[in-house]
VOGU-3710 file (C-alpha; in Angstrom, 3 decimals, decimal comma):
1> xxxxxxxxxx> 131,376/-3,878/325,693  132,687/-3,508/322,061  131,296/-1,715/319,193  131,711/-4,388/316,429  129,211/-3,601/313,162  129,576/-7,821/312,050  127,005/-8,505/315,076  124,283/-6,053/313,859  120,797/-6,900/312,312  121,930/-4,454/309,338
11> xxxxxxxxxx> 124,776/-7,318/308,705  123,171/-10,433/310,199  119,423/-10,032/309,603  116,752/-9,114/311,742  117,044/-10,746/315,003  115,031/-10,653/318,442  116,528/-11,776/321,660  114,919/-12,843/325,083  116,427/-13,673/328,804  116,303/-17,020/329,882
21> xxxxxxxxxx> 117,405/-15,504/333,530  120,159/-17,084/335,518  122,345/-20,397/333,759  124,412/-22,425/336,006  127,017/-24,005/333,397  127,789/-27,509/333,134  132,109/-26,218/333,955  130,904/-24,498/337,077  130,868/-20,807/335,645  127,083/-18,852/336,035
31> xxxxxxxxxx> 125,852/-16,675/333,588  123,828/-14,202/335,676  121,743/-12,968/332,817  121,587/-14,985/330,118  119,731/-13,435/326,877  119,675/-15,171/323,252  119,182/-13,692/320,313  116,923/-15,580/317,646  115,348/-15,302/314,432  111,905/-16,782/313,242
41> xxxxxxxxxx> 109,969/-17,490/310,267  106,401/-19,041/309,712  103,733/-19,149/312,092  103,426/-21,903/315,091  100,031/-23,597/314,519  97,271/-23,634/317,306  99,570/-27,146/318,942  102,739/-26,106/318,612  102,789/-29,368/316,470  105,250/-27,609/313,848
51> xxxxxxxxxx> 108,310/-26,026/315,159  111,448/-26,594/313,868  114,440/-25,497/315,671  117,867/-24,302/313,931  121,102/-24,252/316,236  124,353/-22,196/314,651  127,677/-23,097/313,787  131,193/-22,128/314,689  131,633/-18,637/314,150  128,250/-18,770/312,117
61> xxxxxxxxxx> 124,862/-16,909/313,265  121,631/-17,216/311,922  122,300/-15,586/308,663  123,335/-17,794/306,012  119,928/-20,565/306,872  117,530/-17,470/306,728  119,958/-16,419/303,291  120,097/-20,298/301,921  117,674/-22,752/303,675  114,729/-21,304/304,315
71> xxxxxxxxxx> 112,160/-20,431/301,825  108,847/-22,119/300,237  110,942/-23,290/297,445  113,194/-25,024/300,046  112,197/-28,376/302,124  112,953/-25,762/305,642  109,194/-23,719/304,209  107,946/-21,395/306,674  104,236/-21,781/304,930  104,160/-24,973/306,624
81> xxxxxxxxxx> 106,554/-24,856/309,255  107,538/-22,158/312,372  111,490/-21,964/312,134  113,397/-20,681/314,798  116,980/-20,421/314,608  118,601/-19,416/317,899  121,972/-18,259/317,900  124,678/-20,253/320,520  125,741/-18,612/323,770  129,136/-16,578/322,874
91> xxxxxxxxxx> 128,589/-16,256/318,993  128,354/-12,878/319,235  124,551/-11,833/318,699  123,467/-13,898/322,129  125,557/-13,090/324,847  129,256/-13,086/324,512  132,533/-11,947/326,191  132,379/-8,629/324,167  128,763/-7,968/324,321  127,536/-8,495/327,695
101> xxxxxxxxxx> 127,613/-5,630/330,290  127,896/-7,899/333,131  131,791/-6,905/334,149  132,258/-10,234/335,298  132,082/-12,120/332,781  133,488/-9,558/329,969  136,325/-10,263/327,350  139,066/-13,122/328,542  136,517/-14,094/331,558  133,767/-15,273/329,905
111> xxxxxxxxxx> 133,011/-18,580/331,048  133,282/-21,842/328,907  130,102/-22,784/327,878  129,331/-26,007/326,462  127,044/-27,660/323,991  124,770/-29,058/326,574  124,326/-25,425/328,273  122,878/-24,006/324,748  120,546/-26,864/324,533  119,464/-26,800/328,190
121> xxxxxxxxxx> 119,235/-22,572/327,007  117,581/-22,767/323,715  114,867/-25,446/325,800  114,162/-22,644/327,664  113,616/-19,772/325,824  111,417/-22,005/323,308  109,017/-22,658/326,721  109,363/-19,728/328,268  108,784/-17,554/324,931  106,477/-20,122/322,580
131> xxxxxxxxxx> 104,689/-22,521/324,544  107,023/-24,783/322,676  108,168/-28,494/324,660  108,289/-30,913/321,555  109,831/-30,037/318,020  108,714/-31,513/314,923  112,737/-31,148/314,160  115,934/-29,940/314,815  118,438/-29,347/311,923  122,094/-27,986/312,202
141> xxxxxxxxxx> 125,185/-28,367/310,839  128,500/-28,484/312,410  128,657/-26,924/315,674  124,848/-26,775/314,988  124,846/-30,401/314,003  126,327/-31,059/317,441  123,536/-29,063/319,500  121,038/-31,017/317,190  122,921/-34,574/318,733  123,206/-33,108/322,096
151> xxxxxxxxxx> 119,311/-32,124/322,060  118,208/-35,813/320,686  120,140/-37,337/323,319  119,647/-35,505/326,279  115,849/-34,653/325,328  115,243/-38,344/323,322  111,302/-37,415/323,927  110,903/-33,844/322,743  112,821/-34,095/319,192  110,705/-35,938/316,607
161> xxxxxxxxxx> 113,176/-35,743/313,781  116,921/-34,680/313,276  119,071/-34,164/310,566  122,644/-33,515/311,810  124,361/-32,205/308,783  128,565/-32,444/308,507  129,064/-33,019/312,645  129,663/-35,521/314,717  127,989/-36,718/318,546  131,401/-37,117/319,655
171> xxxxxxxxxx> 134,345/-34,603/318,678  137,304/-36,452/317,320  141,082/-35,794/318,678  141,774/-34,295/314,731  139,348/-32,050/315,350  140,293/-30,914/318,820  143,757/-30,349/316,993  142,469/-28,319/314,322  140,645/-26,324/316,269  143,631/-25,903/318,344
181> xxxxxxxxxx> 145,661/-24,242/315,435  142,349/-21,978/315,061  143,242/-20,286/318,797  146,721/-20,276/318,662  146,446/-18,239/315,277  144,627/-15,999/317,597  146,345/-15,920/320,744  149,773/-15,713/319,194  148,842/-12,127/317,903  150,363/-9,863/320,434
191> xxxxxxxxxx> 147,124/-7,433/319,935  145,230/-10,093/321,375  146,580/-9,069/325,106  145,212/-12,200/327,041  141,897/-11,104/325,459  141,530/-8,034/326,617  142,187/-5,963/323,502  139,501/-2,490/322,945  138,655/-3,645/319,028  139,006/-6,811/316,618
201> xxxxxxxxxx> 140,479/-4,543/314,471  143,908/-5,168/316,825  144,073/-8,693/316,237  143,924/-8,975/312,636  146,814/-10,697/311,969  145,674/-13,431/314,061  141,985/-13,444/312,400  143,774/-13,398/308,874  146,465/-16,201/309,991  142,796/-17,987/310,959
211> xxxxxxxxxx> 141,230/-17,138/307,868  144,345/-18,894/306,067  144,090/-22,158/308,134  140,398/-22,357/307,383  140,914/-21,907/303,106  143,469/-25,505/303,376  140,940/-27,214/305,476  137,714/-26,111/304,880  137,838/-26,648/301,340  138,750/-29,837/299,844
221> xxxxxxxxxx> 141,823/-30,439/298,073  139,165/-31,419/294,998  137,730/-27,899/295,587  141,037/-26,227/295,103  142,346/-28,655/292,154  139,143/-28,031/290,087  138,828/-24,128/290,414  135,415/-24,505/291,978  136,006/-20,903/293,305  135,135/-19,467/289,446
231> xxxxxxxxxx> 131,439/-20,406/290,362  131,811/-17,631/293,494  132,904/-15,154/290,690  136,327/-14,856/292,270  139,214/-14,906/289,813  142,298/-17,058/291,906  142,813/-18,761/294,760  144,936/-15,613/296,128  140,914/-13,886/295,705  139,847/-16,888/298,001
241> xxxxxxxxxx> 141,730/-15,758/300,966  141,838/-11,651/300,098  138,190/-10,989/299,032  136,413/-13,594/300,657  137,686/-15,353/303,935  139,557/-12,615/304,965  137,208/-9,954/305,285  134,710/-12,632/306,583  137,256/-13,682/309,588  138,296/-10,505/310,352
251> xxxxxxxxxx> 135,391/-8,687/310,682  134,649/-11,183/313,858  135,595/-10,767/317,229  138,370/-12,927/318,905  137,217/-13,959/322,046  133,826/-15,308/319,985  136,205/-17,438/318,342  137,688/-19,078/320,978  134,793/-19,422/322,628  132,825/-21,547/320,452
261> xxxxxxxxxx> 136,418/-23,154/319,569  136,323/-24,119/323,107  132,800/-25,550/323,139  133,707/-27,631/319,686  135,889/-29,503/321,011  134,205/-30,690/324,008  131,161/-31,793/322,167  130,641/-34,942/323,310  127,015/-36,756/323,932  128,712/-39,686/325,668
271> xxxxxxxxxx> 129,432/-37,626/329,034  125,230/-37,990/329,632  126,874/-42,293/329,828  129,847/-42,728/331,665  131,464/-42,344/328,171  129,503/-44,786/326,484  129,069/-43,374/323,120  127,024/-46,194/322,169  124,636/-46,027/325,092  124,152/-41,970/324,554
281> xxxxxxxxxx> 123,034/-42,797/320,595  121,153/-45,568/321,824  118,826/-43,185/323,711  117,718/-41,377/320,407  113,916/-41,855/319,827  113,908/-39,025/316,837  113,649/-40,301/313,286  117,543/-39,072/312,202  119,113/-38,652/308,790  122,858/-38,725/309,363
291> xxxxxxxxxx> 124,018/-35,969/306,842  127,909/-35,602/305,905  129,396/-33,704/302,955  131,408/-35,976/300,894  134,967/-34,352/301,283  134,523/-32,980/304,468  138,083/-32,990/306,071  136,733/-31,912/310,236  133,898/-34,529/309,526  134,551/-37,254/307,543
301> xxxxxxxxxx> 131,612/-39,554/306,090  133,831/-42,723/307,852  133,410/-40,969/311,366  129,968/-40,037/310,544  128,483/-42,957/309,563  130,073/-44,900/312,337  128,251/-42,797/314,617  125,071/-43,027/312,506  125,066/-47,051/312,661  124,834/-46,598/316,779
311> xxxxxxxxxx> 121,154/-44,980/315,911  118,444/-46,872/316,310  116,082/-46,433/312,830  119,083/-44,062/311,481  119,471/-43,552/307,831  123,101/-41,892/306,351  122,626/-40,015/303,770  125,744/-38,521/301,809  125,718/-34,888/300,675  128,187/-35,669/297,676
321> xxxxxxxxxx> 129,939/-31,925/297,551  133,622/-31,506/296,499  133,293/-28,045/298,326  134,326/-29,969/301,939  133,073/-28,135/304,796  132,279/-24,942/303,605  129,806/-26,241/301,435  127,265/-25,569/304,359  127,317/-22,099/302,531  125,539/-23,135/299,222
331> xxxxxxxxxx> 128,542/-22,812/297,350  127,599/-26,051/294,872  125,024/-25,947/292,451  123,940/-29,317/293,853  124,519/-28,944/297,476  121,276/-27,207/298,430  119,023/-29,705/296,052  120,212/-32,752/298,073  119,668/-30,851/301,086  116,100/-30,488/300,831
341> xxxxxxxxx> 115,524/-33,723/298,983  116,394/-35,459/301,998  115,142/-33,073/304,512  111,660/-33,222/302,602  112,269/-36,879/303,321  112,947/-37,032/306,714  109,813/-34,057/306,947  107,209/-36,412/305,754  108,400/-39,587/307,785
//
């Protein structure tokens, strides 16, 4: 177990985290004890009638949607609804190769976990902890945006409304590629020792050499081309990488990384039919709002909205952001103003 101060409330935000008991994983691997950490806000009315559920994103925790999202000036209003944003298996805050105190499954032999294994998780500590079995609406982006496809498909009858925001049901081979540069950034650092270094502090060159690969595709080229860094108060693109991604990247531990990299690239809904990506969409009884950022280079609006015309009753709707990606951190003054225009929308359907 590593002492890492990034996966602390004083960092992340206040946090509580329950044990869902023994997971049997979808690869084979068992997770003897498996405890999530979550965050709420509102209050869950007498018939559990208004939860909303909030799965995280790669590298991500709950942070930056209790930070930017949520608020009763934002569509996500905890005077109306009960948010709960539950943190993936192996980001860090839930259990994770350098947090756990199970031997077994510590550092480089943590299991691989996949998307369907947090849903089937996250299912269960909303029953076993809430009362909870239907949810007004899930809403995620990226990796959270594919939990929020996974749980629509697999769960069609629980999940009234979803708004998947810059993901996609099915990873693409680009992104599987990508996210293959991600690790070997990592792995190639010889402090990374099979994963079984004693602090993140001994890979940095791989977490910076991460960092790096996330500032070209992240951002847009549009983002970079029109200085849209000046709104972050940063004063060149050099300030990008050295006051803002790089401390960010690596303050976070490795084997978290590749973890969730892992999971990424496997998401894929179609596995629940023979492959059938059209058949797995085509289960979805949830009122959906398609959501991609409009110069998203992982998830482009093409791949999106090709996915979004296999939903029955589906509506895409564009977030139009030259930020790319990383705009799912509110960095565009009118990023967060479509985002709860439409999820208002999609709230009062």
């Amino acid at each position: 177990m590593l002492d890492n101060s990034f996966y602390t409330a004083e960092v992340q935000g206040p946090y509580e985290t329950a044990s869902i008991g023994r997971l049997e994983l979808e690869e084979g691997g068992v997770i003897e004890d498996c405890w999530l950490a979550y965050a709420t806000a509102g209050t869950l009315n007498e018939d559990k009638s208004n939860a909303i559920l909030i799965p995280t994103w790669y590298s991500g925790t709950h942070q930056t949607w209790f930070q930017q999202y949520i608020g009763t000036d934002h569509a996500l209003d905890p005077s109306k609804y009960f948010i709960i944003s539950i943190n993936q298996i192996g980001n860090g805050l839930s259990v994770s190769p350098a947090n756990t105190t199970d031997d077994s499954i510590s550092m480089s032999k943590f299991p691989n976990v996949r998307i369907g294994d947090d849903v089937v998780a996250q299912d269960r500590l909303l029953r076993q902890e809430f009362g909870i079995t239907e949810l007004f609406a899930v809403v995620g982006g990226s990796m959270g945006a594919q939990q929020t496809y996974e749980w629509i498909v697999r769960f069609p009858d629980q999940v009234h409304r979803a708004a998947p925001i810059a993901g996609t049901a099915k990873n693409t081979p680009h992104d599987f590629i990508f996210t293959l540069t991600l690790n070997e950034a990592i792995e190639a650092d010889p402090g990374f020792n099979g994963g079984e270094y004693s602090s993140h502090e001994e890979v940095a060159d791989g977490l910076r050499r991460q960092s790096h690969l996330w500032a070209a595709m992240g951002f847009s080229t549009e983002f970079w081309k029109q200085e849209a860094w000046r709104r972050l108060g940063l004063e060149s693109k050099e300030s990008v990488l050295a006051d803002f991604l790089d401390p960010l990247f690596m303050s976070m531990d490795p084997n978290t990384l590749l973890n969730n990299a892992w999971k990424w690239q496997r998401g894929d809904v179609s596995r629940h039919t023979g492959g059938d990506l059209a058949a797995a969409l085509g289960r979805v009884k949830a009122k959906t709002f398609v959501m991609p950022i409009s110069e998203d280079m992982f998830f482009p609006v093409r791949d999106c909205a090709a996915e979004q015309a296999l939903i029955p009753g589906s509506e895409l709707r564009v977030i139009d952001d030259i930020a790319g990606h990383l705009g799912l951190f509110n960095l565009s003054e009118n990023y967060m103003p479509q985002i709860d225009k439409n999820l208002k929308e999609l709230f009062e359907s």
